[in-house]
C-alpha positions as CSV (number, residue, x, y, z in Angstrom):
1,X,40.0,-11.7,-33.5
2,X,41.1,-10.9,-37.2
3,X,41.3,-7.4,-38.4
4,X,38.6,-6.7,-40.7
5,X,39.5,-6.8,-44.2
6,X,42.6,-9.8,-43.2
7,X,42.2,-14.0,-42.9
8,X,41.8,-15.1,-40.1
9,X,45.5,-16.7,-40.3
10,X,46.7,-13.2,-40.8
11,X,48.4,-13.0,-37.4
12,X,50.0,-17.0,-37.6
13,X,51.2,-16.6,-40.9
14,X,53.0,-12.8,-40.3
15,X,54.0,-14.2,-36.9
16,X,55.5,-17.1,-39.0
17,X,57.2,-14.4,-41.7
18,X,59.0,-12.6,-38.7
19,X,59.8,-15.6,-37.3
20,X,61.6,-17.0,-40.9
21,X,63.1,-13.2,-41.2
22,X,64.9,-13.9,-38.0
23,X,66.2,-16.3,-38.6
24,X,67.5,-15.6,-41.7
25,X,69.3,-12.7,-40.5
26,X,71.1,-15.2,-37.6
27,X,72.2,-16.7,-40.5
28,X,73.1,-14.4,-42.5
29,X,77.0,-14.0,-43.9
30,X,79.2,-12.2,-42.0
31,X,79.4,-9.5,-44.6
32,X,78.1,-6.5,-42.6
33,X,76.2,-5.0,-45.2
34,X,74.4,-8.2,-45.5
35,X,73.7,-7.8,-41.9
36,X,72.6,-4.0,-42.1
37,X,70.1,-4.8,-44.7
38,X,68.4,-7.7,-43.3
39,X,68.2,-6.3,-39.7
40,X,66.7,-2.9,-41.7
41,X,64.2,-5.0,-43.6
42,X,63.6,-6.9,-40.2
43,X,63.0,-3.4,-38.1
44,X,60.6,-2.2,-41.0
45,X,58.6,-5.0,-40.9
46,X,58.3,-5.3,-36.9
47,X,57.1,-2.0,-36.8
48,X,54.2,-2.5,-39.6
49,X,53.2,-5.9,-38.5
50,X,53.1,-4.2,-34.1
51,X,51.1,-1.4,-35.7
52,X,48.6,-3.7,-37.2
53,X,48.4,-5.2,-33.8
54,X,48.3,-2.4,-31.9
55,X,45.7,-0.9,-34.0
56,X,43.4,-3.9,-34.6
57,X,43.6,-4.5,-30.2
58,X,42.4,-0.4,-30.3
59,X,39.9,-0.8,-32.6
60,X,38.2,-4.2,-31.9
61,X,38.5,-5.0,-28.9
62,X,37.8,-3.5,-25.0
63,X,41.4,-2.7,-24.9
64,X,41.1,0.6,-27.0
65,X,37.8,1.5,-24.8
66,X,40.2,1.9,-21.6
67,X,42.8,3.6,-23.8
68,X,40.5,6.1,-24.6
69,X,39.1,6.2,-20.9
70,X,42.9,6.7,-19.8
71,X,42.9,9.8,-22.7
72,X,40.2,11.3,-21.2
73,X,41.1,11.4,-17.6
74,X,44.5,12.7,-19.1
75,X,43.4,15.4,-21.0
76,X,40.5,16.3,-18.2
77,X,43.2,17.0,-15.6
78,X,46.1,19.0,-18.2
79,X,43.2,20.8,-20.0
80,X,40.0,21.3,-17.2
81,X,38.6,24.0,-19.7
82,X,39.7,22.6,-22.7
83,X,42.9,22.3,-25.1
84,X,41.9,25.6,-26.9
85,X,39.6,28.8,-26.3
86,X,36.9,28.3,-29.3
87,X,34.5,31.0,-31.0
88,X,30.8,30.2,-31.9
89,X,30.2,31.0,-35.6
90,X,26.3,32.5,-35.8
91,X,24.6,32.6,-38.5
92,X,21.0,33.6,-39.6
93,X,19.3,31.1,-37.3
94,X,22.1,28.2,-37.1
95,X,24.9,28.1,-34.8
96,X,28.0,26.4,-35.0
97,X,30.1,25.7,-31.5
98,X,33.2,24.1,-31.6
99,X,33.9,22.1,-28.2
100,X,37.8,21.1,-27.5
101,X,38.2,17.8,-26.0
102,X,41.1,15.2,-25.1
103,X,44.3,16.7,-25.8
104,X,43.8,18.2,-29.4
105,X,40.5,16.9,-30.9
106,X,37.1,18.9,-31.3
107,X,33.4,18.0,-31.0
108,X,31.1,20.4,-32.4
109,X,27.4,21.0,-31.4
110,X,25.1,22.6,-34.5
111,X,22.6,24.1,-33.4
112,X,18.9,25.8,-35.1
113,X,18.5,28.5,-32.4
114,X,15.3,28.7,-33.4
115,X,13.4,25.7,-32.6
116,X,16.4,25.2,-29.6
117,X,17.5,21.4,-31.4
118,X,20.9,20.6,-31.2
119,X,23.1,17.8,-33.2
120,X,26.3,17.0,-32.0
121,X,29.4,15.9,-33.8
122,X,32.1,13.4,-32.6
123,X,31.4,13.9,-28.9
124,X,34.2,11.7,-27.8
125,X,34.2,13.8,-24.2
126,X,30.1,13.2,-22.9
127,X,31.0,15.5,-20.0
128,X,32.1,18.6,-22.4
129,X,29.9,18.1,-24.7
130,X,26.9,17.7,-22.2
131,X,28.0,20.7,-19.9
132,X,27.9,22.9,-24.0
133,X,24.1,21.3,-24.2
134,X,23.2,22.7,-21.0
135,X,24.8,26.1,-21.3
136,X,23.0,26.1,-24.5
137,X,19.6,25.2,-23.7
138,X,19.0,23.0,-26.3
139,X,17.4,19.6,-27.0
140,X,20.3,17.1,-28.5
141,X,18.7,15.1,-31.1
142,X,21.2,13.6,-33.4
143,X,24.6,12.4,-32.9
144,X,26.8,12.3,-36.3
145,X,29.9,10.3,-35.9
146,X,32.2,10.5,-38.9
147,X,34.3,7.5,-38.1
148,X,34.5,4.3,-35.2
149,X,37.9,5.7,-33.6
150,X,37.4,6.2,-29.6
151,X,38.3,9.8,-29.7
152,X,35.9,10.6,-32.3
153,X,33.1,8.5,-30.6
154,X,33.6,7.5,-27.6
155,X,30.7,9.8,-25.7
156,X,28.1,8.2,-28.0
157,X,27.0,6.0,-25.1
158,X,26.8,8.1,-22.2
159,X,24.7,11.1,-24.6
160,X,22.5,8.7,-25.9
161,X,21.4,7.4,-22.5
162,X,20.9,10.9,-21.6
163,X,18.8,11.8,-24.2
164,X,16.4,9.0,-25.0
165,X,15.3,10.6,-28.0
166,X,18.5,11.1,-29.3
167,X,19.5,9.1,-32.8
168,X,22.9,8.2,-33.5
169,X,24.4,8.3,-37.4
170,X,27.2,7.1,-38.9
171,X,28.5,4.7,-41.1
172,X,27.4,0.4,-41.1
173,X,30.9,-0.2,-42.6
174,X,32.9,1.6,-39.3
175,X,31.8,-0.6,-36.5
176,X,31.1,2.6,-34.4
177,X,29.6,2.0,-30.9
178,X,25.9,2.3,-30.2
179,X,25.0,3.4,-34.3
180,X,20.7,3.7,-34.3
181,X,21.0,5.2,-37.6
182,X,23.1,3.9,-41.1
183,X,24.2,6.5,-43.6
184,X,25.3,5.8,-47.0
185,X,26.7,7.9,-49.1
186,X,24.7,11.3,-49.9
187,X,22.0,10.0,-47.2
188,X,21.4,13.2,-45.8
189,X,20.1,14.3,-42.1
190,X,16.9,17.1,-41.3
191,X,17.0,18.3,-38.0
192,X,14.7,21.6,-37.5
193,X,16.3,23.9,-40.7
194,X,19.6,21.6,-40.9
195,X,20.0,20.0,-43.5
196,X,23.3,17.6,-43.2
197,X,24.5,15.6,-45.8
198,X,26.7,12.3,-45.6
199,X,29.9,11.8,-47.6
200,X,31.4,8.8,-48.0
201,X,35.5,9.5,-47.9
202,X,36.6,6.0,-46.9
203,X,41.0,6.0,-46.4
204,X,41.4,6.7,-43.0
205,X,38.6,3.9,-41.7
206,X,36.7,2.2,-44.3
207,X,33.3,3.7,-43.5
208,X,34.8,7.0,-42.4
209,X,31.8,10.3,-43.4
210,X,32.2,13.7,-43.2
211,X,28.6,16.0,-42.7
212,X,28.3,19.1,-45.4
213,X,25.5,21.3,-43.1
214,X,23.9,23.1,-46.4
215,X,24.1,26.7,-46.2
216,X,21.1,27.1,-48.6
217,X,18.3,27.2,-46.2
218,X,20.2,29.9,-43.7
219,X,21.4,32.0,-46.6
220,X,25.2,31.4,-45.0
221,X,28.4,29.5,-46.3
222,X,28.1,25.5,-45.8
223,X,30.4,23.9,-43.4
224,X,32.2,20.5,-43.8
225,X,33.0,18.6,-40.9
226,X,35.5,16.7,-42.0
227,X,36.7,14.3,-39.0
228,X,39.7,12.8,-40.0
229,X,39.8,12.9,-43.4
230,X,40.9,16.4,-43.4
231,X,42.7,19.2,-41.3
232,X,43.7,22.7,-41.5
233,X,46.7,22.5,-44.4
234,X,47.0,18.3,-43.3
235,X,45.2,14.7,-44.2
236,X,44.1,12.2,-41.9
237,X,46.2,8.7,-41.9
238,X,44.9,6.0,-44.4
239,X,44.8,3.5,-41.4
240,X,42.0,0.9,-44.0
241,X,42.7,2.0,-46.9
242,X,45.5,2.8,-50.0
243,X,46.3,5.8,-51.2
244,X,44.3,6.1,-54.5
245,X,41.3,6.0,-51.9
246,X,42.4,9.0,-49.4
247,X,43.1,10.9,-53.1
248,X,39.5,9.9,-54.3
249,X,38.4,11.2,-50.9
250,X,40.1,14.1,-50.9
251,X,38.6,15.1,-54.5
252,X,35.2,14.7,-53.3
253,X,35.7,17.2,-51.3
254,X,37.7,19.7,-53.2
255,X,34.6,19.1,-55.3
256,X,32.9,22.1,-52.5
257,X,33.0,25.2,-53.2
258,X,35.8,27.5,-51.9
259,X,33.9,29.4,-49.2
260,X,32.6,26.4,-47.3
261,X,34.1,26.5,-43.9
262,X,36.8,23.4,-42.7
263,X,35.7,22.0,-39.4
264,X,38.2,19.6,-38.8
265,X,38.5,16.8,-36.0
266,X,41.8,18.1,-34.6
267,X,43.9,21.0,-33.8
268,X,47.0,20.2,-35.9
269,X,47.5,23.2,-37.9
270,X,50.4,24.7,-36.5
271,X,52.2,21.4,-37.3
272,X,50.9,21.4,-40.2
273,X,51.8,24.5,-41.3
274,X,55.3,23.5,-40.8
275,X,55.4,21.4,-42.7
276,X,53.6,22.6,-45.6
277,X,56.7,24.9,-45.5
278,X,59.0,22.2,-46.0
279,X,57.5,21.3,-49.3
280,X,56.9,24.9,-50.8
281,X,58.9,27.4,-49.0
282,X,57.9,30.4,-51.1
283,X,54.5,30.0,-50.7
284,X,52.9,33.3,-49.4
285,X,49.5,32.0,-48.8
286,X,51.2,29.5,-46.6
287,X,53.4,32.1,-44.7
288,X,50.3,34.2,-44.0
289,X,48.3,31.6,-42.7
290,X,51.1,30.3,-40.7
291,X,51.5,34.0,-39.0
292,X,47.9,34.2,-38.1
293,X,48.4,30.8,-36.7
294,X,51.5,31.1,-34.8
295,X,49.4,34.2,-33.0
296,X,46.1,32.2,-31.9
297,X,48.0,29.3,-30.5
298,X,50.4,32.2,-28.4
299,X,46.9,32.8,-26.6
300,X,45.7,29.0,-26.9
301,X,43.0,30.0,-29.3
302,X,41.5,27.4,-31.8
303,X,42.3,28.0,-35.6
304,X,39.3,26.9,-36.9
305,X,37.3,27.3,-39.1
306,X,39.7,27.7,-42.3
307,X,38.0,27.9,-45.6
308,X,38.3,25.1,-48.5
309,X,39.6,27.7,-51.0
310,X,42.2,28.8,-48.3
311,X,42.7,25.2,-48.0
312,X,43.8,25.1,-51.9
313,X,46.3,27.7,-51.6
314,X,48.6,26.0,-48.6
315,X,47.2,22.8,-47.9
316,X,49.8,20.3,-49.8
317,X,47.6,16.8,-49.5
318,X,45.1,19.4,-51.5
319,X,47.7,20.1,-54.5
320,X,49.0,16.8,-55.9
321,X,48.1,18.2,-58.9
322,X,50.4,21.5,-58.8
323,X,54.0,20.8,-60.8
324,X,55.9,22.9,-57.7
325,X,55.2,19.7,-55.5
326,X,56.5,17.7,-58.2
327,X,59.3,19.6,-58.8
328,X,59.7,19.7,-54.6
329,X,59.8,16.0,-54.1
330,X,62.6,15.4,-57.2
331,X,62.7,12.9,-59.5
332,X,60.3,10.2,-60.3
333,X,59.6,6.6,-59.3
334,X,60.5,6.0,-62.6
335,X,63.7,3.8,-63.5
336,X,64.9,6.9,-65.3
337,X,63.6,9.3,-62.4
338,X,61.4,11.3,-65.2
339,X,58.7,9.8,-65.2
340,X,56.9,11.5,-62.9
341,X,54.8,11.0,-59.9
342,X,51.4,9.9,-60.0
343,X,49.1,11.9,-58.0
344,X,48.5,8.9,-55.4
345,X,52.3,8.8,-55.7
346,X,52.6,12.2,-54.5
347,X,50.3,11.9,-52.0
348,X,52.0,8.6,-50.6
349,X,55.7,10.7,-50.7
350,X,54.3,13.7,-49.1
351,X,52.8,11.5,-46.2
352,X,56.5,10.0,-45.9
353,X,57.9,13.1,-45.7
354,X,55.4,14.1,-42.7
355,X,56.1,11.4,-40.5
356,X,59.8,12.2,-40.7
357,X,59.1,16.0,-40.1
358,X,57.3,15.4,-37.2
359,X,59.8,12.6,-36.1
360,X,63.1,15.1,-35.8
């Protein structure tokens, strides 16, 4: 089966292009620069082409369903409480609870405590996120899945079954298992006195949402579950995507305002953190946060939420448009190095730079 988006020759004709690349590198002169070159090229190329593989088998087909099923059982046994020790945020009549899942992810169940309804988001462990439910004693109505990835929606199934009554949102474009319910962009979601909208951020999957939970009608700060697209001072991947879309995404939502609360899909931010220091050393905003940080995870607790305007002052996929990253990151891509980078440009280098941090 293709990957969406490619022919459906994709796989003979880059299977053919490896094949030609080899053998031009058998035959290669014996100069061994020639030789270092190709097999470089040839290495680079591997990898990209058995990453689309790998990830198209993970996505489409029931390969990445028993993945994820091996994940769980994993993370089950290492973590039988969870990854992280999470605190409820309460306010006038609306509950947030993060639930830790898998290895590093999070699910969150928000709640009206009211009227007792609950609406779950990304509950890729059923179990977890059923036992919360329970403790709880609320009625799940709506499951919001910000993107098709296992982890991030793999309990849609088993909750669903559970709860007959319960509707299931996310995105037609994303392929995610057992949708009831298509979003588009600024579709947004009533549940009790929720009000949740959907925002389009496409980069990481094509169809990937995150849910703004309006503040307005509980008189508190809104909250952004942002799923992969973004994490405490970190980006998602753009796995479908180029980089001028994860920027376009990004803007929409440093469109927010800066005291709606980050609930991301992961617990990366000491990592994160680290990095950021690698591009701006000096910044203090940074080296505060990364203290606080550096103290939850000594006890195992979660980091979240952070705010977007905290967000702005550390997060570096947030300040492509700051001249210290440019200056950071050197010259240009310019022939003359002075030209500048754009600020897709940036955003491309700085997610080079943070594979090869987290690869030493």
């Amino acid at each position: 089966m293709a990957w969406q988006g490619w022919p459906s020759s994709w796989l003979w004709v880059a299977s053919c292009g490896l094949l030609l690349l080899v053998l031009v590198l058998l035959a290669s002169p014996s100069s061994c620069r020639a030789q270092r070159t190709l097999r470089s090229l040839f290495m680079a190329r591997s990898k990209r082409l058995l990453f689309r593989i790998g990830y198209s088998l993970y996505t489409r087909t029931w390969l990445g369903y028993l993945f994820y099923r091996q994940q769980l059982r994993r993370a089950r046994n290492r973590y039988p409480k969870g990854h992280s020790r999470t605190q409820p945020r309460l306010f006038n009549g609306v509950k947030v609870l993060p639930i830790p899942v898998l290895s590093d992810n999070y699910s969150y169940l928000i709640i009206d405590t009211q009227a007792r309804l609950a609406v779950a988001v990304d509950p890729s462990d059923p179990q977890a996120v059923q036992a919360s439910i329970e403790k709880e004693g609320v009625n799940l109505v709506a499951i919001l899945c910000t993107h098709k990835h296992w982890d991030h929606s793999g309990g849609n199934r088993d909750l669903s079954r559970l709860h007959q009554d319960c509707r299931v949102y996310g995105s037609p474009q994303d392929g995610i298992p057992y949708l009831t319910h298509p979003l588009c962009d600024q579709d947004v979601v009533s549940v009790g006195r929720l009000q949740i909208q959907a925002l389009a951020t496409p980069g990481h999957t094509q169809g990937h949402l995150v849910y703004l939970l309006d503040g307005e009608p509980y008189k508190g700060p809104s909250c952004l579950f942002s799923g992969d697209l973004l994490f405490l001072s970190g980006c998602g991947r753009t796995f479908e995507g180029t980089a001028e879309t994860m920027l376009s995404s990004l803007d929409t939502v440093l469109g927010l305002g800066d005291d709606t609360l980050l609930w991301p899909g992961h617990e990366y931010a000491e990592e994160n953190l680290g990095f950021a220091g690698v591009v701006e050393p000096e910044n203090l905003a940074r080296e505060r946060k990364m203290q606080w940080v550096q103290r939850q995870r000594l006890e195992r607790r979660s980091t979240c939420p952070s705010t977007l305007g905290e967000e702005r002052s550390y997060n570096p996929f947030l300040r492509t448009h700051c001249l210290v990253l440019q200056e950071a990151l050197g010259p240009g891509p310019g022939p003359t190095g002075d030209n500048g980078y754009s600020r897709a440009q940036l955003l491309e280098k700085l997610r080079q730079l943070k594979d090869l941090h987290k690869s030493k």
